[in-house]
Structures are given as C-alpha cells and as structure tokens.
N, C-alpha and C positions, 0 to 999 in steps of 0.2 A: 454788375449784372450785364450778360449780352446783349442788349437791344442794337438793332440794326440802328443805323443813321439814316434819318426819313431827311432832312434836310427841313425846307422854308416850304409852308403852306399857310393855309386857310381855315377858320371856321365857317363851314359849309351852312350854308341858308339858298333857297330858291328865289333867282334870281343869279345868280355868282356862276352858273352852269357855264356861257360863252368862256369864262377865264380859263375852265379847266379839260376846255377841248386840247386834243394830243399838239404838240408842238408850243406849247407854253413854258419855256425853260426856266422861268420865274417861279414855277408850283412844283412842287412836288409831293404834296402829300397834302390831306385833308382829315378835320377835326370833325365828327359827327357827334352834337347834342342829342341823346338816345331821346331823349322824353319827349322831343318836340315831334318824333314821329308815332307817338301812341295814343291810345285812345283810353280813357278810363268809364269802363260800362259798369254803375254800381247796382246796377241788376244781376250781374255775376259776381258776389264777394268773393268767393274763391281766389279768384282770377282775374280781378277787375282792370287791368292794362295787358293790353293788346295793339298789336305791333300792326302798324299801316304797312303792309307787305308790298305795296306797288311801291309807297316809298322808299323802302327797303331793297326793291331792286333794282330802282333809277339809281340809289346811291352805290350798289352793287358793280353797276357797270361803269361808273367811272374809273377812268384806267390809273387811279393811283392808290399808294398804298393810304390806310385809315389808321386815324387812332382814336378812339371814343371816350368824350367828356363830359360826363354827368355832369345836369343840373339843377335834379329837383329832387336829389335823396342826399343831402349833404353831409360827412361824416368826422364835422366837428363837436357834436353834441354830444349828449350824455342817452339819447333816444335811437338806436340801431337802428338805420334805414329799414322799411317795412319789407318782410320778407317776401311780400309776394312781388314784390319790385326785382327782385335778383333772376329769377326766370327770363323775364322779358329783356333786360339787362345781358346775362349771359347769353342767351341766342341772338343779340343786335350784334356783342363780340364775336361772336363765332358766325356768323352770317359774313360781317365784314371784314374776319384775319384781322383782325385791330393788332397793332404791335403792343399796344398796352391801353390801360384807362386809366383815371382819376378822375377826383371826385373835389369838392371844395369844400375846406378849412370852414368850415360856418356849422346851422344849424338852422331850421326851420319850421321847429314842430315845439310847444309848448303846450302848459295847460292852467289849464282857469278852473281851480274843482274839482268835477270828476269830468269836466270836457277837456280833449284833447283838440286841438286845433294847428291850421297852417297858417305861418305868420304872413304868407305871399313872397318875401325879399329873405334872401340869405345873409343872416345876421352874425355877429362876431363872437367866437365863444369865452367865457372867464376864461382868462390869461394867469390862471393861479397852477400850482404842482395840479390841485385834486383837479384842476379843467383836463391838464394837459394827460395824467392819466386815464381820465373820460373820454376824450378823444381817440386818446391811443387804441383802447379797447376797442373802440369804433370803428375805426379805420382796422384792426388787425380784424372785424368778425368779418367784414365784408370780402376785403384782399384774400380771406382764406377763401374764399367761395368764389370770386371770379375766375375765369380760366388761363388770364394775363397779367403780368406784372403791373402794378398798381401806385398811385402818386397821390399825394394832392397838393390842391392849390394854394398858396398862400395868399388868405383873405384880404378884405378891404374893412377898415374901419373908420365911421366918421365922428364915434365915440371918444369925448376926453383920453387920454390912461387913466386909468382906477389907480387910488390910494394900493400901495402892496402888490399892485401886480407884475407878471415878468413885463420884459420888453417881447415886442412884436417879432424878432428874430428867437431871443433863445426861448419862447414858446415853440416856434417852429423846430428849430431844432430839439427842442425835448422830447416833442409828441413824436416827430421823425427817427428821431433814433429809437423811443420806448416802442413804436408802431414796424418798426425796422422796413419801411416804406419809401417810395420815391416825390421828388419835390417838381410839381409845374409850379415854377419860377416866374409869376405873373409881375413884371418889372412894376405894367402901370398902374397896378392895384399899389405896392409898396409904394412908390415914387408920390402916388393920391394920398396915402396915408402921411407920407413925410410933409404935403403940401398943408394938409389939415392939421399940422401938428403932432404927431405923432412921430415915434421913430425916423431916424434918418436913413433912405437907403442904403448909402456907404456903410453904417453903423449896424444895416440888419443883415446887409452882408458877411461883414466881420462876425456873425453870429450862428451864421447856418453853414450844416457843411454843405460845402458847394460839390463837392461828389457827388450830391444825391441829386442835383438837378438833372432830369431828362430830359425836359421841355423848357421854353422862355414861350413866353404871350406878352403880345404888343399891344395898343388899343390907342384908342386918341379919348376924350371927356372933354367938360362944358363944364363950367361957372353955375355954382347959384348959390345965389345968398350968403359969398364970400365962404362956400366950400367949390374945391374941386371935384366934381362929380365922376365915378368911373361908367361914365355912359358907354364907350362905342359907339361913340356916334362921327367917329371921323379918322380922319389920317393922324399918324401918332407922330406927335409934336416933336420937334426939331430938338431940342431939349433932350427929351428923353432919348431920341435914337443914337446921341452923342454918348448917353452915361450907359447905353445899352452896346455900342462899340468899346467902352471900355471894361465892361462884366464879361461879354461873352468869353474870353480868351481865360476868363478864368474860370472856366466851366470843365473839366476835364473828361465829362459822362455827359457834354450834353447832344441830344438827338433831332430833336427838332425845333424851329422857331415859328411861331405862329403870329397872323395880325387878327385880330376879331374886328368885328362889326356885327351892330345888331343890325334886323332888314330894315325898319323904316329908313334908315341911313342909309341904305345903300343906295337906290334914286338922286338921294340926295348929291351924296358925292360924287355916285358915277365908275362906271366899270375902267373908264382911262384911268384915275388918277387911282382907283383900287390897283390897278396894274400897276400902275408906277410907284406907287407901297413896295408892292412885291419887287421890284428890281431893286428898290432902295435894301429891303429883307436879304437880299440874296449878297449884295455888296457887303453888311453887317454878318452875313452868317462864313461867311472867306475868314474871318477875324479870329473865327475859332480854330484855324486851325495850327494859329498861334499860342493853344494855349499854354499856361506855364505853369509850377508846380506851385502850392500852395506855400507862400509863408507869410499870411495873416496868422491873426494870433487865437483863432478859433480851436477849443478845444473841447472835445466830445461832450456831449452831458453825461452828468453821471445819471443812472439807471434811476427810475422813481419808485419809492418808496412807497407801502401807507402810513410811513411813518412823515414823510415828507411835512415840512412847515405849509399851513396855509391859514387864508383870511377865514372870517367868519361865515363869508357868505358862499355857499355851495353853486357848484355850476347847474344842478337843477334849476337851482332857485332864481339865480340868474336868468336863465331862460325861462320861466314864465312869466318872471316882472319885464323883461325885456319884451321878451314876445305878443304882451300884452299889452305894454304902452304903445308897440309902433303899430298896432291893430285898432289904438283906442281904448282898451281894458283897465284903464291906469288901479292899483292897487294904495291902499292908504300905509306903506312898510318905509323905513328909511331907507330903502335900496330904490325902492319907487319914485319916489319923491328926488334923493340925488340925481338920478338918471334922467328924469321931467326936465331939471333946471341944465342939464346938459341941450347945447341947438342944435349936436348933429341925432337925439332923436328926432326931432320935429325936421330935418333932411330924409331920415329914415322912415317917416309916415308920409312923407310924402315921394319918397320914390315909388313905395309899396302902393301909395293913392293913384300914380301913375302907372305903376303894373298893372293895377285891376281896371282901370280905366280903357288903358290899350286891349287888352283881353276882352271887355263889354265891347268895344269898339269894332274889334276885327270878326267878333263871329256875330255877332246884331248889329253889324254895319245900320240896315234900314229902319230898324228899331229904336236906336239913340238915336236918327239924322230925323226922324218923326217925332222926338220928343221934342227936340234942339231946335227946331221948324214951328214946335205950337206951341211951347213954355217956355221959350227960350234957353239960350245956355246956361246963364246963372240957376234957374229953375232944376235945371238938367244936373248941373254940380250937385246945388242941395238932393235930392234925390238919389244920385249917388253914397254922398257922403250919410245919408240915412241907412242906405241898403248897407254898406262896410259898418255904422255901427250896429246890427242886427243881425249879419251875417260875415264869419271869421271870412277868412278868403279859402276856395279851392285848389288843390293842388295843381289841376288838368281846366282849361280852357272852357269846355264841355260844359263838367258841373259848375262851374263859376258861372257860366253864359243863365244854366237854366235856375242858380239860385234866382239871380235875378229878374228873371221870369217872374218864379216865384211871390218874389216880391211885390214885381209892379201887379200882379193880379192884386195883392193886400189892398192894393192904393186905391182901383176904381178911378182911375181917373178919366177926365174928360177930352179926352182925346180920340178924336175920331180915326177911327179903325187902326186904332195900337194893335187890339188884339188879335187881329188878324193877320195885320204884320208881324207879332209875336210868333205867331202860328205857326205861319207860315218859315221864318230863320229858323226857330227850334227844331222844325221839319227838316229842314237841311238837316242840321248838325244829327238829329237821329237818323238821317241816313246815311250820315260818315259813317256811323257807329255800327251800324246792321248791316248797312248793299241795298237792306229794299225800300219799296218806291213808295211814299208818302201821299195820304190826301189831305187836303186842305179847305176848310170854308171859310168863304169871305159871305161880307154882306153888300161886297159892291164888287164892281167888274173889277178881276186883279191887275190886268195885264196894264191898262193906264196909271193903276195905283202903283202898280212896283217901280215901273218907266221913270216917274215924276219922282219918285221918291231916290232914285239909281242917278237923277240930273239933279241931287239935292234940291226939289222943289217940292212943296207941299201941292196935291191932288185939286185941281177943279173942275168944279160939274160932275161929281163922280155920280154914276149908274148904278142904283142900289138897286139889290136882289140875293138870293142865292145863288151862290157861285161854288165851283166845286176845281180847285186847280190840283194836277198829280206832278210831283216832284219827283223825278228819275233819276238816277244817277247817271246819264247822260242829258 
C-alpha cells in the first residue's frame, strides 16, 4: 500500500501545543484521538456525537500532517462499532487529510440479558479461529466505510492464556490477513504482555507479518501489584527503546513512529524531557532505514474457515462473562468462575475503577472535592464503588459525569450545598454541549462557595438566600 512516510510524532492532547510550533525537527506528524473531541447529546438519538468544531480547527492549523486513532469504538469484538459513530469519524478524517486510521484489537461493549452495556476499559477478545473470524468481520465492516486506509492495534492483556487458545501474534496475524488490514505495531502494549506473562515479544514477532506494520507506538507504564501496567504515564524505558532499535529495521512498510502519553503525565514529566523522548524517536527512526528483507520463519495464515477447529466457548460469550466481571456483573458459569480466580481481572476492575474515577474527577472537579472535604475520602470511594455497581459505565464523559448526578440525588445526603454545586458543574457540561448560557440556584452566595471550594477548602460563614448565578460561555 502507498502511504506516504509521516516519520516520528506524537499523540496530541492539550497541553503538548509549545512542542509542535514550526521549527521542532523532532515532530513530525501527530496522532488525533477523534472521541476525546466529541460530545455525546442523548437528546438527539439519531445523531448523538457531535464534533467540538473549535477543537477541530485548533487541531486543523497545526502545520503537520495527522493520522487518526480511535478509541472508543474498538473493532476486536463480535459487536460492530455503532453506526452512528462512522459519520462523525469520517468527517474528523476528512476535516484532518489523516494519512490513514485505526482502531484497537479489543472490545468494549457486552451484555447482561437483554442490556447492552460499556465495559469503560478496552478488553482482550477470545484468542480462538471463531474470535479471530469475529473480528475480521469487524474490522473488514468498518475499513469498508472509512475514506483511508485502515490498521489496528495490537492489544494488551493482563489475562492468563486460556486452555486451546492461539498465541497473541498468530491471532494477530490471522485476523490481519482474514481482515486484509494494516498493523499499529504497539511495541509497549506486546513487551507489557510478555512482562505479565504471556507471549514473548521476539516470539510475537516471528508470528506477524511485519509488512503490514505502518505504525510503531512507544509509551512508558508503572508497577502494580506485581503487574506491568500499560499506563503512559512516562518516558518509555530504556529497555524497550533498545528491543525497539532492533524491530524497526525489520519493518519494511513502516511509516510512522509514535510516543503516547496520557495528560495527567504530562505536567508530570514535562515538556523538556517529552522533547527529549522525541530526539531519542528520531535517533530510533534513522534505523529504519536499514531495513532488511524478511528471513524469519513466518508463514501466511491460512484463510479461516467455518469449518475451522475451536473451543467450546464462543467469543460472544466471552465478552459478556468478561465484560461483566471487570464492571462487577460476576455470572455463576464455569468461564465465570475460571476468569474470577484469574488476578489480572481484579488489575482490569481496577483500571476501569480508575477510568471512571478520573472521568467523575475532571468534569465535577468541585463536586467530588465537596464530598472528599465533608465525608471524607474513604466515604467518597465507598460511594463511588456503589454508583459503578448500579450503574454500567458511559461511553462519553458527559453522560458518565450526569449518571452520577443522578445517583447522588438517590442518596439525599447531608452535605451542605452539594446540590447546588451539582448544579451548578452539570450547567457547565450542558453548555459544552448546546453554546447556550445557563442559570443556576444556590441557597447561599456562589461566588465564596465556588472560591473556597476552587482552593480545596470547605465554605465558612456562608450567606444563605436566593441566589441566581448565569453561566456563559465566556
């Protein structure tokens, strides 16, 4: 396939703008996560994501070329990304000239009955023929409908291996070749799985054709509980950038190299040593163009059958007992039960417990820091981990922010003027979502309430009354 050569970039989050002013010969190109610029209004089913157009043209005018990398419609499952997701999708590509997209090896949607639910965390799909055909099909409905050549990611698992199933490359290569699709070649995702126990990188290499990579991603992770985590939350280890100087050169299609970071990290680390990432990227991406011709011992898969051999358990089914235990759901089935006494599910409820948490945190900042300030934090956990078992997770920020709303209205609790600071954040967030300008009642004066609560301080001597505050988009 012709894809142009993007070179060594970035995935784009605000905040990372100073790096990618003109004269930075370390960037070249950037990675745009579509979802994290939309909005989901379930007052319009129709059409309930919508595109933040201002973000849309900040990212517009940066003067490099894009490539757009889904992350909240994943196209490892047996469940086709929802179609009203490909509109807003295809106009983010074609807005941005993306050289191409993809999407991640995973899955995120199950069901419990006759509900259909989001698991919150992109999870691993059966590693059997009947998965790797589900997927393929998946990956082939969507790459027909986008307007650019199309990839995906190879997953992360912190799952045992399963009794009978493939290994974690010639999955990859099966589903890629039946999908006849392209591979982002995520080193630190494989290299976390090898660290966990599973598959060895050299071994998953030998197993995928390396033709199809157009992309590499780098990342750095963090420790817990005697797993390797694929956080992004740092510069990417010394280690891997060595077994990543030895892959590149064997990459003969590959186009671009990318470092992730999620944003809380970014402050952390710092725009210097992000910089200095990228000159390290750039040193690693020279290597390619060395590359050499292929004589590992990988050999095509053969085409899948419905005849094909597989295990008992079906990749649907997989995905509701999965999606279901790392939300809480546990079911009484022997797939249930194996999967329970596995510890990287109990890593996987609690990444997903840290999704939802960051998410309640970033758009009810003053909301959680009021509860945190008069029931304390332990109080504040328990309350959470109530709200997750009574409510699946959200796909969009948004309706996650106002389940919980929701919620704390159930509770009644005794907390002075929660609900008013409820009110008052939800107001925002409905006017990301509309433009227009919001009113708000408190029963005491806002302006020292929000102050005190903005310096993490709980309010004294508050001024009760009627109060009536307008929220504007400026």
């Amino acid at each position: 396939m012709n894809l142009p050569e993007l070179g060594v970039g970035l995935v784009y989050w605000p905040g990372l703008e100073p790096l990618f002013e003109s004269g930075n010969h370390a960037l070249s190109v950037i990675e745009i996560e579509p979802q994290g610029y939309w909005f989901e209004n379930p007052a319009q089913p129709q059409q309930p994501y919508r595109i933040d157009q201002a973000a849309l043209e900040r990212l517009q005018r940066i003067p490099l070329p894009k490539i757009v990398h889904g992350v909240g419609f994943p196209v490892g499952g047996t469940r086709v990304p929802d179609e009203r997701h490909l509109a807003p999708l295809c106009e983010t590509i074609n807005a941005l000239d993306a050289a191409w997209a993809s999407e991640h090896l995973s899955f995120n949607r199950a069901r419990n009955g006759s509900d259909e639910f989001n698991t919150g965390f992109l999870l691993p799909p059966l590693q059997t023929p009947a998965g790797a055909r589900a997927a393929a099909a998946t990956i082939r409905h969507v790459a027909q409908r986008v307007p650019v050549p199309f990839a995906i990611e190879t997953n992360v698992s912190y799952l045992r291996p399963q009794r009978g199933e493939m290994s974690d490359g010639a999955f990859v290569a099966t589903v890629t070749e039946a999908a006849d699709c392209g591979i982002l070649l995520d080193l630190h995702n494989v290299w976390t799985n090898e660290r966990n126990g599973r598959q060895t990188l050299r071994a998953f290499l030998d197993e995928i054709p390396l033709e199809r990579v157009w992309e590499v991603h780098l990342a750095g992770g963090a420790e817990y509980r005697g797993y390797w985590l694929d956080a992004h939350s740092g510069v990417v280890p010394e280690a891997l950038l060595e077994i990543a100087a030895e892959v590149l050169p064997r990459l003969p299609n590959l186009r671009a190299l990318m470092f992730e970071i999620l944003p809380p990290f970014i402050p952390v680390v710092g725009l210097d040593l992000i910089q200095t990432q990228m000159e390290k990227l750039q040193e690693l991406w020279k290597t390619r163009r060395n590359a050499l011709p292929r004589t590992e011992k990988y050999q095509r898969a053969a085409p899948l059958t419905d005849g094909a051999a597989d295990c008992a358990i079906t990749p649907r089914g997989w995905e509701d007992t999965l999606g279901g235990l790392v939300i809480g759901r546990p079911a009484a089935t022997p797939l249930a039960r194996e999967l329970d006494d596995d510890p990287g599910v109990t890593v996987l409820r609690h990444i997903a417990a840290t999704f939802r948490s960051g998410i309640l945190v970033d758009n009810l900042k003053l909301t959680t820091r009021l509860l945190i300030l008069s029931l304390s934090e332990e109080r504040t956990q328990q309350l959470l981990r109530e709200f997750w078992q009574a409510s699946p997770p959200e796909l969009f920020a948004i309706p996650e922010a106002q389940a919980f709303a929701r919620f704390l209205r159930t509770r009644r609790l005794n907390v002075p003027h929660l609900y008013d600071v409820l009110d008052y954040e939800l107001a925002l967030l409905q006017m990301s979502l509309t433009g227009a300008r919001q009113l708000v009642r408190f029963e005491c004066d806002p302006l020292p309430l929000l102050q005190s609560l903005g310096a993490g301080q709980l309010p004294v001597g508050s001024v009760l009354g009627n109060y009536e505050l307008e929220v504007t988009p400026d």
